[in-house]
KOLLO-881176 format. One line per field, with one value per residue: residue in three letters; y, z, x of N, C-alpha, C, O in turn. Coordinates in pm, 1 decimal, padded with zeros to 6 digits. Layout:
% KOLLO-881176
aa = c(ALA;...)
n_y = c(Y;...)
n_z = c(Z;...)
n_x = c(X;...)
ca_y = c(Y;...)
ca_z = c(Z;...)
ca_x = c(X;...)
c_y = c(Y;...)
c_z = c(Z;...)
c_x = c(X;...)
o_y = c(Y;...)
o_z = c(Z;...)
o_x = c(X;...)
This chain:
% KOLLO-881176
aa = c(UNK;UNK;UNK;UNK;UNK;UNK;UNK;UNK;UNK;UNK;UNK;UNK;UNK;UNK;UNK;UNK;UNK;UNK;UNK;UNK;UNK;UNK;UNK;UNK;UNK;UNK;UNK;UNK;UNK;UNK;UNK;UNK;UNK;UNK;UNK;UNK;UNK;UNK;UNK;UNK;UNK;UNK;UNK;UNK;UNK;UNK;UNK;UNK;UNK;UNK;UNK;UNK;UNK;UNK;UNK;UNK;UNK;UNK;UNK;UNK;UNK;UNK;UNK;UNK;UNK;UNK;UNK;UNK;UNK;UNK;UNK;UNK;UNK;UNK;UNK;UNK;UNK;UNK;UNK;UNK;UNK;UNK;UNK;UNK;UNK;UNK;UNK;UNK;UNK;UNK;UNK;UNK;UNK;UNK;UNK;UNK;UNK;UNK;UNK;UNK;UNK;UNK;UNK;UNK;UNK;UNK;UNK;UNK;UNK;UNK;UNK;UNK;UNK)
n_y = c(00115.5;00419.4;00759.0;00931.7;00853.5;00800.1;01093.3;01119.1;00943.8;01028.1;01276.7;01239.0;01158.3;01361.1;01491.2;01329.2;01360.7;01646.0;01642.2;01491.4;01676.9;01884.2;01815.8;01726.8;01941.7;02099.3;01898.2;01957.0;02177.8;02226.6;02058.0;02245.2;02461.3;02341.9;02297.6;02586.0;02664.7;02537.9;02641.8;02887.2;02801.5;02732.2;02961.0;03169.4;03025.6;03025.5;03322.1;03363.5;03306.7;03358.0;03612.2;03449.0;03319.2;03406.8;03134.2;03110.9;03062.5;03209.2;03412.1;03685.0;03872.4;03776.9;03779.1;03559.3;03415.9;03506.2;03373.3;03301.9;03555.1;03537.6;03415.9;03154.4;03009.8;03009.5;02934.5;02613.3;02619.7;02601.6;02440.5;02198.7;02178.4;02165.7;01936.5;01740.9;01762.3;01668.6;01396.8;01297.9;01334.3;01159.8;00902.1;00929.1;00859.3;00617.4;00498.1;00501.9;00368.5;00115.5;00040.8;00083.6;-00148.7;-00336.1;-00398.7;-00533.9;-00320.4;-00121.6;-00106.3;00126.4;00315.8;00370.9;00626.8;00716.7;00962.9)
n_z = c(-04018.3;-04005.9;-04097.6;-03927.3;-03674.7;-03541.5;-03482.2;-03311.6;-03099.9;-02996.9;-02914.9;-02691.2;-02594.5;-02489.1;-02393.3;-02099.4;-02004.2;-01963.2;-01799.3;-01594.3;-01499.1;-01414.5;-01211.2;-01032.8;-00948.1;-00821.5;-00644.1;-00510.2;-00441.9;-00234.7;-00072.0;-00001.6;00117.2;00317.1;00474.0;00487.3;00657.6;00895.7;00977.2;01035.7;01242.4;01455.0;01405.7;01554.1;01799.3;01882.5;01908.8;02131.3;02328.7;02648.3;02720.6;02773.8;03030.2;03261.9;03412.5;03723.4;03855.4;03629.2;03528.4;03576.8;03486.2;03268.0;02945.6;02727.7;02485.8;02554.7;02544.9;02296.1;02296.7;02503.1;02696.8;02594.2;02778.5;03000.6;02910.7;02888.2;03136.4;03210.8;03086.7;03180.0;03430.5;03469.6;03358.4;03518.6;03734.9;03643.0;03608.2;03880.9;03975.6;03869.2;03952.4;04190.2;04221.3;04111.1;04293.4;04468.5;04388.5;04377.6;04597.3;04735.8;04595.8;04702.1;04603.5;04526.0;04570.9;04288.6;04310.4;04217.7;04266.7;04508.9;04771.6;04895.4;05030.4)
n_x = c(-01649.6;-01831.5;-01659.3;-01766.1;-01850.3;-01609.1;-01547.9;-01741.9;-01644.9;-01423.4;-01519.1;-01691.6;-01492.2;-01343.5;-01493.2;-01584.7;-01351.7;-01350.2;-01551.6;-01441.6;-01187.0;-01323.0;-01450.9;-01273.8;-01155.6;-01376.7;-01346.9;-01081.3;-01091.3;-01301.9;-01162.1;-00912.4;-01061.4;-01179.9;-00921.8;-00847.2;-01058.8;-00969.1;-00720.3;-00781.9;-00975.0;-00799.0;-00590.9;-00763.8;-00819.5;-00530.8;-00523.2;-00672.4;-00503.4;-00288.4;-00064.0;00270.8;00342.1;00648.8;00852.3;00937.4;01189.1;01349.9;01620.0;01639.0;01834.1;02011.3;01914.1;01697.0;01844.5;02132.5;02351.1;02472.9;02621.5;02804.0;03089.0;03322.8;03462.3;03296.5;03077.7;03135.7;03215.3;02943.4;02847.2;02930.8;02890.6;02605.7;02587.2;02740.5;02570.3;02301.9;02436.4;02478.8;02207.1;02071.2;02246.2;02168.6;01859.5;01864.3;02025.0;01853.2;01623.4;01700.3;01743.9;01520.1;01392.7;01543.8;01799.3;02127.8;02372.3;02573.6;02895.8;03026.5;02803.1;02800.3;02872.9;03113.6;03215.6)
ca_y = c(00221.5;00580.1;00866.8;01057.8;00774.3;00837.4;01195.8;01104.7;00897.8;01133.1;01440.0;01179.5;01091.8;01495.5;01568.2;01254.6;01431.0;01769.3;01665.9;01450.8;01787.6;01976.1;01740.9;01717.2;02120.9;02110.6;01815.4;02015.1;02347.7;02186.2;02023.3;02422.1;02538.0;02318.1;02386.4;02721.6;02690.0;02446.5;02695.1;02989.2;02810.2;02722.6;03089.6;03191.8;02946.6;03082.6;03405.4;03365.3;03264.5;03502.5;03616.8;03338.3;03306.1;03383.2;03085.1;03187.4;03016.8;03236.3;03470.4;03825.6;03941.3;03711.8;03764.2;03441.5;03437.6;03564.1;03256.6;03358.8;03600.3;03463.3;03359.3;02985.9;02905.1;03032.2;02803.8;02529.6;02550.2;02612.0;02253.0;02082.7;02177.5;02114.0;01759.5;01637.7;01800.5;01499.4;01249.8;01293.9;01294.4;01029.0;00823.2;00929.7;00809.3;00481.3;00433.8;00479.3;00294.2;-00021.5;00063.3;00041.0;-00319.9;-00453.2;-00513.5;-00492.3;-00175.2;-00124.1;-00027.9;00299.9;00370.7;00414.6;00793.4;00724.2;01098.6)
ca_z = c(-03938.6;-04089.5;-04010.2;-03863.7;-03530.2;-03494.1;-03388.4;-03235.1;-02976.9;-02976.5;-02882.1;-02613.5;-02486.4;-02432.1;-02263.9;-02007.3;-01974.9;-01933.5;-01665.6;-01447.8;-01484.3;-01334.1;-01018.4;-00971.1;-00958.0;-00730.6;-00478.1;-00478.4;-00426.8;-00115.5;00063.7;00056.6;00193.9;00452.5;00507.2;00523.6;00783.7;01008.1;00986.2;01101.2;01395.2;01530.4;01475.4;01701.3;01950.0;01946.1;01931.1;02279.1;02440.7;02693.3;02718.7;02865.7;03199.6;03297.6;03546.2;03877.5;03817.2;03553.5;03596.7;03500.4;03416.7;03174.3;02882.7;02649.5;02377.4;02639.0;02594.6;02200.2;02376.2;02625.7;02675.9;02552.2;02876.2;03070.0;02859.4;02898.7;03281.0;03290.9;03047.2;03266.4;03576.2;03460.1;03301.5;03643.9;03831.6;03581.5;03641.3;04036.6;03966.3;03818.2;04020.1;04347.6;04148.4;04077.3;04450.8;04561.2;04288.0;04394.4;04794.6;04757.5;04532.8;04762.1;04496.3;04548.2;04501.1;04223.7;04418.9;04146.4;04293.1;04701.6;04760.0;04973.1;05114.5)
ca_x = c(-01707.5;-01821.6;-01594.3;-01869.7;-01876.0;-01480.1;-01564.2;-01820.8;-01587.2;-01379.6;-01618.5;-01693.3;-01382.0;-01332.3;-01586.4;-01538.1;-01204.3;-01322.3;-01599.1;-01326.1;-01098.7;-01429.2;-01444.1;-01153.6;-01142.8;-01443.6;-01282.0;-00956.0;-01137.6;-01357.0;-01049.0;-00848.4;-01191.9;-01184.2;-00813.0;-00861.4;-01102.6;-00877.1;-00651.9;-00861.9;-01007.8;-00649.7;-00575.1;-00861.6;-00778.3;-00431.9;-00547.1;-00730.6;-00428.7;-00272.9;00097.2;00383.1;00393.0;00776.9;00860.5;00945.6;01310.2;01460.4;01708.4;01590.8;01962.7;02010.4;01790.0;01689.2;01962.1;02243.8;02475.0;02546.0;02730.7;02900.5;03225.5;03337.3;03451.2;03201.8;02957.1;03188.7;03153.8;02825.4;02765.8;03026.7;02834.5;02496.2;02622.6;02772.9;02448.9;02240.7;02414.2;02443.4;02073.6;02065.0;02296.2;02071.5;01781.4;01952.9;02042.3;01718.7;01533.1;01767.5;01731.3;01345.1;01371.3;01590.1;01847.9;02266.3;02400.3;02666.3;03022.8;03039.4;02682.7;02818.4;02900.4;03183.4;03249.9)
c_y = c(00352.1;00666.4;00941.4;00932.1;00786.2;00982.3;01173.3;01072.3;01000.1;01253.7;01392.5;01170.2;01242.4;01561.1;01461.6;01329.0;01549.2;01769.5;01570.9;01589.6;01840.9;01917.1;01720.0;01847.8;02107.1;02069.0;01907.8;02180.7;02343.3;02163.4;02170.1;02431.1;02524.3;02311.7;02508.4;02701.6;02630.1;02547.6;02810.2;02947.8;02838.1;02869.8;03167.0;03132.7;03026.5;03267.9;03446.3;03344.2;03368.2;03482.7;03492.2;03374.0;03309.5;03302.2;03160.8;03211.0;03089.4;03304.1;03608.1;03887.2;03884.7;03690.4;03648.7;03480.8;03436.4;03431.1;03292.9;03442.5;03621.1;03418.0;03208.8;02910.8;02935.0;02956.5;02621.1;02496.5;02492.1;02471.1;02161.3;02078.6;02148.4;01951.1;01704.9;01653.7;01714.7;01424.1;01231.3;01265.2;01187.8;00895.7;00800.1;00836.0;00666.1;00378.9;00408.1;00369.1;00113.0;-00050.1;00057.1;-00080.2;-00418.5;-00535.0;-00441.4;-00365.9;-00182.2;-00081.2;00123.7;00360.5;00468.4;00548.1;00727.2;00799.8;01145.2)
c_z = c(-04015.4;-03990.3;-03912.2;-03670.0;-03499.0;-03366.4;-03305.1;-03074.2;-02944.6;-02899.6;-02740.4;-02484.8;-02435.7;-02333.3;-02111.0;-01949.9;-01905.3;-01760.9;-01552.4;-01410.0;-01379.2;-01186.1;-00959.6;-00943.2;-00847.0;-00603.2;-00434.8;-00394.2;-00285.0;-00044.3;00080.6;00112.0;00339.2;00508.3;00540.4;00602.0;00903.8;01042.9;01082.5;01224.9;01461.0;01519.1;01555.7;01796.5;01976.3;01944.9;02110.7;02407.8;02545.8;02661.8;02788.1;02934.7;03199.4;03420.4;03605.7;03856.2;03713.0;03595.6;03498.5;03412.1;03316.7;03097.2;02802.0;02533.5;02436.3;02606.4;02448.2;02202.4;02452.8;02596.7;02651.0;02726.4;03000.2;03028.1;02868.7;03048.5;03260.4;03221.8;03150.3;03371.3;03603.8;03409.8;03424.3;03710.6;03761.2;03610.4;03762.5;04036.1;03925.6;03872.7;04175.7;04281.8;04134.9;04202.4;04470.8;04546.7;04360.3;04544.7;04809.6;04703.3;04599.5;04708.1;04560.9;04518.7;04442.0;04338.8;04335.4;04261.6;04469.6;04683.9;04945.6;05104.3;05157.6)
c_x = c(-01696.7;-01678.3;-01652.5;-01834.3;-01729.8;-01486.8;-01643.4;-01754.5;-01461.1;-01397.3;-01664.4;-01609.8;-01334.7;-01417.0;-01627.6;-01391.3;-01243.3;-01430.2;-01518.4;-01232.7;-01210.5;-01429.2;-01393.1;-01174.5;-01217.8;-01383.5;-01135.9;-00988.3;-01212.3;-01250.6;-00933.8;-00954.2;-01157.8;-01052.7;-00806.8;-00937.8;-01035.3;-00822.8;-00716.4;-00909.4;-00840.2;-00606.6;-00657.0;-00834.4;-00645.5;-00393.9;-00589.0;-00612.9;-00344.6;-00101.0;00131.7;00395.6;00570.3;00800.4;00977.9;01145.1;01428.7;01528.5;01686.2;01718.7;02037.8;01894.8;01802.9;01803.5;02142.0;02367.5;02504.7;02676.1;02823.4;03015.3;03238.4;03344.4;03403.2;03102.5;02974.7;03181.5;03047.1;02765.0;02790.7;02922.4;02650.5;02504.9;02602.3;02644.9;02363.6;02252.3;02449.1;02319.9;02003.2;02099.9;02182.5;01923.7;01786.5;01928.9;01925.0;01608.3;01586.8;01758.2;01595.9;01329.3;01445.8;01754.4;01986.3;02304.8;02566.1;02767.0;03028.2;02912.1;02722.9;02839.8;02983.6;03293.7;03187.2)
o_y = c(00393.1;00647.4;01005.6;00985.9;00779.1;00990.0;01216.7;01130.4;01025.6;01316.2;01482.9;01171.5;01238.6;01642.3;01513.5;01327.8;01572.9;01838.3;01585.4;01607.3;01837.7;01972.9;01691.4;01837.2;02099.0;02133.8;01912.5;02256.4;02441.1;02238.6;02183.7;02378.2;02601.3;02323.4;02532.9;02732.5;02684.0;02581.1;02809.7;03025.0;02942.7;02918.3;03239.4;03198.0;03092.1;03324.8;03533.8;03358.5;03482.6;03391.9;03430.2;03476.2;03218.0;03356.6;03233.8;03314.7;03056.8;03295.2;03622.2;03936.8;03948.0;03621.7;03613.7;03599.6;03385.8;03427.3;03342.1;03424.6;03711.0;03381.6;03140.5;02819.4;02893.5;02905.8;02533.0;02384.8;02371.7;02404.1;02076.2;01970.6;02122.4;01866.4;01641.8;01546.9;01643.5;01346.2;01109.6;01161.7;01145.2;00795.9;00701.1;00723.3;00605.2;00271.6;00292.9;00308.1;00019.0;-00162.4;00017.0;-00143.9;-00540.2;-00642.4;-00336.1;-00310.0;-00226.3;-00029.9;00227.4;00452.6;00576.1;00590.4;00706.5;00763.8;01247.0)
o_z = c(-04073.4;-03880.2;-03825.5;-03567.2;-03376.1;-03247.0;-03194.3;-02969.3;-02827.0;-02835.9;-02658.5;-02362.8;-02325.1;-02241.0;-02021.3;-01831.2;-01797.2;-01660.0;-01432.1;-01290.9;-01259.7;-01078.1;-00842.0;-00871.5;-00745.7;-00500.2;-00316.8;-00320.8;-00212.1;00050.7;00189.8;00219.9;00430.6;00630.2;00645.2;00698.4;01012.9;01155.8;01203.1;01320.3;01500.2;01629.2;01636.2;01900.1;02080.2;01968.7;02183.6;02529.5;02500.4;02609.2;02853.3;02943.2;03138.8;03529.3;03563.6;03846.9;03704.7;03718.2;03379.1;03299.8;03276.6;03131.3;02789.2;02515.1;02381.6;02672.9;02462.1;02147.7;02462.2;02483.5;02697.8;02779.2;03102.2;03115.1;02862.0;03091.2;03276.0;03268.7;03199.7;03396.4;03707.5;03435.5;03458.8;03751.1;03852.7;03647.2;03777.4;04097.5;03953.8;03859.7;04235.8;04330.2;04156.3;04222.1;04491.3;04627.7;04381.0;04594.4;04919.5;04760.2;04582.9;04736.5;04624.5;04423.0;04507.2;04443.6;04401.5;04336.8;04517.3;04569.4;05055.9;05191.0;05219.8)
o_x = c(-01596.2;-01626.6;-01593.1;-01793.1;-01726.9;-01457.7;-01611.7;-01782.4;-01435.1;-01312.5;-01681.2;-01626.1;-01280.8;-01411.4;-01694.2;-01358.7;-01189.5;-01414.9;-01540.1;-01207.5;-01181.1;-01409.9;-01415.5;-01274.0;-01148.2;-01364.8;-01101.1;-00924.8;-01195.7;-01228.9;-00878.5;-00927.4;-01128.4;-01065.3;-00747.0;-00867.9;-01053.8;-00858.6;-00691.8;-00900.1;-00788.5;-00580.5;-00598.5;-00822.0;-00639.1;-00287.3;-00542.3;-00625.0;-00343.9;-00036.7;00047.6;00463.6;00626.1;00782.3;01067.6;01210.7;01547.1;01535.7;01712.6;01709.0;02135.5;01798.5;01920.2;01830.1;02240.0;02471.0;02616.7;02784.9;02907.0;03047.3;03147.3;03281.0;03458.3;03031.5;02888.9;03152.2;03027.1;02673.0;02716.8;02868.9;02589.4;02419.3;02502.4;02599.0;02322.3;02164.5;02459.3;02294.0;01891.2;02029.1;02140.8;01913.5;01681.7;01871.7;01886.8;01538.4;01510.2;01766.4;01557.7;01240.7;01437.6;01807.4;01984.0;02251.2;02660.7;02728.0;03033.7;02943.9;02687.2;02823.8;02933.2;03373.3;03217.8)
């Protein structure tokens, strides 16, 4: 084989190279596009949205954060007393679920007071 058909494949095999680099460039450059527009609707949509409703339930004198500050065992009630207030809820739940199927009721389950 001449030298001259070396470069040749050569001069070839570069410019197969350089137009996969290009389309690639393009496909990479289309899928940000259309990223960037995803993005932009969803900030319009959450542009449109109005302020948070404060439910009815909170407690105005306590602002969000307030328990950082709080005392340990004032947070320590207030887990304790939301824990047991679960699983009373839970237990009633239980009962009832087993008092509508008909089925035995555990002896833990009775509420004997």
């Amino acid at each position: 084989m001449p030298w001259w058909s070396w470069i040749l494949i050569w001069v070839a095999l570069v410019a197969l190279s350089l137009l996969f680099y290009v389309l690639l460039g393009i496909r990479l450059f289309r899928q940000f596009m259309a990223t960037v527009k995803d993005l932009g609707a969803a900030g319009e949509k959450l542009g449109h949205l109005g302020p948070m409703d404060v439910p009815d339930d909170a407690d105005p004198a306590t602002p969000p954060g307030a328990a950082v500050f709080a005392s340990p065992t004032l947070m320590r009630h207030d887990y304790e007393a939301s824990k047991s207030s679960r699983r009373e809820m839970r237990r009633l739940r239980r009962v009832q679920r087993k008092k509508d199927r008909g089925q035995p009721q555990a002896l833990g389950d009775l509420d004997f007071t």
